[in-house]
C-alpha positions in Angstrom: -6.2 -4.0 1.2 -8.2 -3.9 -2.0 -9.5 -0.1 -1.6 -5.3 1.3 -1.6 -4.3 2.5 -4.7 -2.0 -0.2 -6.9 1.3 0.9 -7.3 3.3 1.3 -10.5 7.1 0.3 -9.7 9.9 1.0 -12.5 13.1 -1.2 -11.4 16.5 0.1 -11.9 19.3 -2.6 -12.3 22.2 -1.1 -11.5 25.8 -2.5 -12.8 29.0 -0.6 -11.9 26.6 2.8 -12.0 24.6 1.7 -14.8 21.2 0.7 -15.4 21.1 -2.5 -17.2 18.3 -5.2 -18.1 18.0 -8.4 -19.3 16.1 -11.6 -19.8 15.5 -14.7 -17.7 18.2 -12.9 -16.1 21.1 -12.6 -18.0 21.8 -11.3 -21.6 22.3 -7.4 -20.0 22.1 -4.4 -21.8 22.5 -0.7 -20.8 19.8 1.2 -20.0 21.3 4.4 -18.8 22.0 7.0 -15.6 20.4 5.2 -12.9 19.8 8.4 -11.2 18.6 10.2 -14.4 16.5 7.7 -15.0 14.5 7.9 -11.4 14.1 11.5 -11.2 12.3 10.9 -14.8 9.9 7.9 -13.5 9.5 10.0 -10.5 8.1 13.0 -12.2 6.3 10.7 -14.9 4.2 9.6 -11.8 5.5 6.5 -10.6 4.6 5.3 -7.3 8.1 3.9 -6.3 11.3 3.0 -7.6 13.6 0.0 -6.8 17.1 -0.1 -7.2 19.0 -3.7 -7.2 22.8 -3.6 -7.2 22.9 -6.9 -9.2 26.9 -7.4 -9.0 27.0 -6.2 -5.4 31.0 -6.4 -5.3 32.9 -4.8 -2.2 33.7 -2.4 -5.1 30.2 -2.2 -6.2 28.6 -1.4 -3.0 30.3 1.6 -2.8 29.6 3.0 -6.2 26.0 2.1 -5.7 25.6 3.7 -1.7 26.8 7.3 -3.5 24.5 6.0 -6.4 21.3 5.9 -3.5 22.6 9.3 -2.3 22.4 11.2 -5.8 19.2 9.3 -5.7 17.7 10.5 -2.5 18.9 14.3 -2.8 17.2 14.0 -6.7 13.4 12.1 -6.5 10.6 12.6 -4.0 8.6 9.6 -4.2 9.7 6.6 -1.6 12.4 3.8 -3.3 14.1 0.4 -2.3 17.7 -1.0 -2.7 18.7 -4.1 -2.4 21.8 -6.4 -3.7 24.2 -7.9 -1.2 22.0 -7.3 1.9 23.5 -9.4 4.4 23.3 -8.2 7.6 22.0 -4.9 10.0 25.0 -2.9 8.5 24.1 -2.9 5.2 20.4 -2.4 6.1 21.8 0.8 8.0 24.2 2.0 5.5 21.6 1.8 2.6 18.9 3.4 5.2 21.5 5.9 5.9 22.2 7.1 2.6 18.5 7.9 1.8 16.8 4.3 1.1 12.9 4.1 2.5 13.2 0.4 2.1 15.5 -2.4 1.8 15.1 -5.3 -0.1 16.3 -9.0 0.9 17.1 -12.5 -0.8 19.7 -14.6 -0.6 20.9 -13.5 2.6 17.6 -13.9 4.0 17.0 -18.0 2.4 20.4 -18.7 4.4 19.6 -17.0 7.5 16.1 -16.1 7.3 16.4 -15.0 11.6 17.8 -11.7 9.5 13.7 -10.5 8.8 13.2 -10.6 12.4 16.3 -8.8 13.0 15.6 -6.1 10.5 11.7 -5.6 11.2 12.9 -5.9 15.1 15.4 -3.0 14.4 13.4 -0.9 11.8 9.9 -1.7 11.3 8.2 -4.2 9.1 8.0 -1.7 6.4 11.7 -1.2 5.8 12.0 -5.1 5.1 11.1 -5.9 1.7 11.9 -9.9 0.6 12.3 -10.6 -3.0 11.7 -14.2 -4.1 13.0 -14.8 -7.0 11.6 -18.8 -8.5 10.6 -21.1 -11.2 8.5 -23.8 -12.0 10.6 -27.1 -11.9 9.1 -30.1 -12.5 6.7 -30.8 -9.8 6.5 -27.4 -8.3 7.7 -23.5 -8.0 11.0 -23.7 -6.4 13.2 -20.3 -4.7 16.4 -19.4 -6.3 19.5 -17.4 -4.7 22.4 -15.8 -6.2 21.1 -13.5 -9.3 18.6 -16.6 -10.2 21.9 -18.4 -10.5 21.6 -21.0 -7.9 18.1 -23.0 -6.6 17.5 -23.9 -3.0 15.2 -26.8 -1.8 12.8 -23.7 -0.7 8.9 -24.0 -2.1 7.9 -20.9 -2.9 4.5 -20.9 -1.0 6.2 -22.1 2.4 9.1 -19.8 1.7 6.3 -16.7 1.7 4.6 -17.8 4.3 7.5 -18.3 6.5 8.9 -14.6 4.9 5.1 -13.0 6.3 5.1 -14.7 9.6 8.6 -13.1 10.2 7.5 -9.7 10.1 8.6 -9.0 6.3 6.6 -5.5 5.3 6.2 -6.7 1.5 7.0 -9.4 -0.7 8.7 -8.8 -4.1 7.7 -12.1 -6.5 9.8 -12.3 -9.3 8.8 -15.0 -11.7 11.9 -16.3 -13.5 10.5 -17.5 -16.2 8.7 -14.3 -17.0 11.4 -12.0 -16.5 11.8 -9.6 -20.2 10.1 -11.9 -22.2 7.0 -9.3 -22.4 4.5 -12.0 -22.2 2.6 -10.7 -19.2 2.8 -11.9 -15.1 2.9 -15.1 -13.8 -1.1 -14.6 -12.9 -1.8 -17.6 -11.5 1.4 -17.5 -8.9 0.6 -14.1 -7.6 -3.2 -14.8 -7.3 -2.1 -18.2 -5.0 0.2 -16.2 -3.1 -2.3 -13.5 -2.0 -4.3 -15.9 -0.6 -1.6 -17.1 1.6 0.0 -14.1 2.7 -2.1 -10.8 4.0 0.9 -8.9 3.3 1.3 -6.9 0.3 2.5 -8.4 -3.0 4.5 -6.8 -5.5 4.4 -8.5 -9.1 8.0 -9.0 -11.3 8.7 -10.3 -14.3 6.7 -10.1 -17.6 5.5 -7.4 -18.4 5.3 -6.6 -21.9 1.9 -4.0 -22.4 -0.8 -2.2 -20.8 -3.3 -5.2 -20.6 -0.5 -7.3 -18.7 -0.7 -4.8 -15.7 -4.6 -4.7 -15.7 -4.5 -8.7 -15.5 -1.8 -8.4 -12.9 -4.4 -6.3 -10.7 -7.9 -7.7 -11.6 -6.2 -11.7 -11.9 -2.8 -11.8 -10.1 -4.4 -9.8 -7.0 -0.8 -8.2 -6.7 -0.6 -4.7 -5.0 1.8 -3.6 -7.4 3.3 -3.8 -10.5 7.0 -3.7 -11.3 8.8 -3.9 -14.7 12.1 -2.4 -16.1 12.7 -3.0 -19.8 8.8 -1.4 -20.7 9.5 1.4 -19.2 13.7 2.0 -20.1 13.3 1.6 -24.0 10.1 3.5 -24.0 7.6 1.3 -25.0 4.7 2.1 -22.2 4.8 5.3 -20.6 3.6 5.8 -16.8 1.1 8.8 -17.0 -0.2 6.9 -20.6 -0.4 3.6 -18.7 -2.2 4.8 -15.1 -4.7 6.4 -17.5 -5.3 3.1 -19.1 -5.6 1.5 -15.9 -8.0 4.1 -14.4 -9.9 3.3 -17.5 -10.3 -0.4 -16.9 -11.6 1.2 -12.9 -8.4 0.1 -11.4 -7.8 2.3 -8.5 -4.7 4.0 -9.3 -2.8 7.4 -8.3 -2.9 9.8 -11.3 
């Protein structure tokens, strides 16, 4: 797995057609066209995009399926949705629309028989699951809900349990990374390679160039994802794989 390339992932949140971004999760702020915004990252040279509908209303989900439509007919480089994935339909419906992979959480902690179905259905690369989590007290503990709401999941089980099931990738947002810049949760992400074989992507802290290079060389992730970096201009794809192939990270320029 080491000799792929690692893969630079801008996220999108998207709010009632708008990208937003926060910290720890709330405190949003808008960051623009959603759709603007990916056709840029995807001709800056990002790997992937991800798109998270965040609110995922009734209301929402329709803005945001003709939101992965614009997106598909506009960028050329593959992308994942997620937000209020709860069954097959919605898998479909985002698939439909132009999505190369969906991406799972809470639905997934409730009912986690929904991996097999959607890996059964579709392939174990369509199924991304997100795990989002925090360190509390004696150990790192899952979270549903938009971080809102913890679950008596362990992280590490939770993963393992997530790979066994046929999930493709595994999206590892640390929560008490997310926007505050100060780099990955290195430690985490290095234990959680060792325990899955499946591919790792890396959320939450990124705040520099260095902080992906540690992500790689000390996290062992597969990929790197960040929002706020990249939507208010402070690091700059083309700038930062160049920094990366630098420091002999195997990266696609």
């Amino acid at each position: 797995m080491n000799a792929l390339a690692k893969r630079i992932i801008p996220c999108l949140d998207v709010k009632d057609g708008k990208t937003v971004k926060g910290t720890n999760f709330v405190n949003l702020r808008n960051a623009g066209d959603p759709v603007e915004l990916g056709k840029a990252y995807s001709d800056a040279g990002a790997d992937e995009l991800v798109f998270l509908d965040i609110t995922a209303s009734l209301e929402g989900r329709k803005t945001f399926t003709n939101m992965v439509e614009r997106v598909a007919k506009e960028i050329n480089i593959p992308f994942t949705v997620g937000g209020g994935v709860n069954e097959l339909a919605d898998v479909d419906r985002l698939l439909q629309a132009g999505a190369d992979k969906v991406s799972i959480n809470s639905a997934v902690l409730c009912q986690p028989d929904l991996i097999n179905q959607i890996t059964n259905h579709y392939g174990s690369q369509v199924c991304v699951c997100a795990i989002d989590a925090r360190y509390d007290k004696d150990d790192w503990y899952c979270y549903i809900r938009g971080g809102r709401e913890k679950t008596g999941r362990k992280l590490f089980e939770w993963a393992k349990e997530v790979a066994d099931r046929g999930a493709g990738e595994i999206l590892f947002t640390s929560m008490d990374h997310d926007g505050i810049k100060q780099g990955f949760a290195n430690e985490v992400l290095a234990q959680l390679s060792e325990i899955v074989s499946i591919p790792i992507i890396a959320s939450g802290g990124a705040g520099k160039e260095e902080h992906f290079k540690d992500v790689f060389l000390q996290g062992k992730a597969d990929a790197a994802l960040a929002a706020s970096v990249f939507h208010f201009g402070e690091l700059t794809i083309p700038h930062l794989k160049q920094y990366l192939k630098k420091e002999s990270i195997n990266v696609r320029i």
